[in-house]
N, C-alpha and C positions, 0 to 999 in steps of 0.2 A: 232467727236472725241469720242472715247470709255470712259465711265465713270468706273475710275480706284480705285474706294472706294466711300462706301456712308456712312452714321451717319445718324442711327434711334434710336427711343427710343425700350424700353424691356417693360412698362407697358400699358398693354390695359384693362379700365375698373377695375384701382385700382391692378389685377395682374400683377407681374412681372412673364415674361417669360425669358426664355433660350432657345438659338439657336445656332444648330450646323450647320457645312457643310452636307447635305445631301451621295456628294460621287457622286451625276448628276450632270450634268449639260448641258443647250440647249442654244445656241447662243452663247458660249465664256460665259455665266455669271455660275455661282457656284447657283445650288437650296438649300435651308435652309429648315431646319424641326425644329419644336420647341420639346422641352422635353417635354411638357408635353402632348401633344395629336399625337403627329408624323407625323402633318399636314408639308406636303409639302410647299415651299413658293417661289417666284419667282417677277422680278420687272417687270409688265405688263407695265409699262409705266416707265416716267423718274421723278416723284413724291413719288411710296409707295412701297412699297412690295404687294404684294397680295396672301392668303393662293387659291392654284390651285388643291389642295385634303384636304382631311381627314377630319374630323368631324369640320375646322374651316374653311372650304372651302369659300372665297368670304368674308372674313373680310382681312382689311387690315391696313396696320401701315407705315402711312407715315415718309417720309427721314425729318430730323434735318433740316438740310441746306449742302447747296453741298461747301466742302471742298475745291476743288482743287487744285491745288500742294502747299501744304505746309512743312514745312521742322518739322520732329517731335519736335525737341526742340522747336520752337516756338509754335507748338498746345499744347505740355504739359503745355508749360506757360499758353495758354489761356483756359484750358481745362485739371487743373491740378487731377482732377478723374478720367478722361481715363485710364482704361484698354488694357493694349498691349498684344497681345498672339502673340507670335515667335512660328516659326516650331521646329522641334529637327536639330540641329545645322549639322546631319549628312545629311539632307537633301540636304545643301546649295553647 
């Protein structure tokens, strides 16, 4: 079964990073770049993310714990500082 969401953390090494959608993607999965170095980033396996270019090439930042299917109102309860990003509504 295709894993349809993960939960990692943003801090490596005391920084906080920000991560956007790259705009690739290989396999069915979406590649991520961070803001601040515009390292590429991609899940080699079913544990981390792994940076596969750019100046933080071969560091990586392993997944939270694996979510799946839960219904939002209950993870906001249990995970009430989550951040939700929606598309633009014209998308839908």
């Amino acid at each position: 079964m295709a894993r349809l969401s993960v939960v990692h953390g943003r801090e490596i090494d005391g920084n906080i990073d920000e991560f956007g959608v790259s705009g690739y993607t290989y396999r069915n999965t979406f590649i991520l770049y961070d803001r601040r170095t515009t390292s590429l980033w991609y899940p080699l396996d079913d544990t981390q993310w792994t940076a596969i270019s750019g100046p933080r090439r071969g560091e990586t930042i392993p997944f939270i714990e694996e979510p799946g299917v839960v219904p939002l109102g209950i993870w906001r309860q249990q995970h009430p500082e989550t951040l939700v990003l929606l598309g633009d509504e014209r998308d839908s």
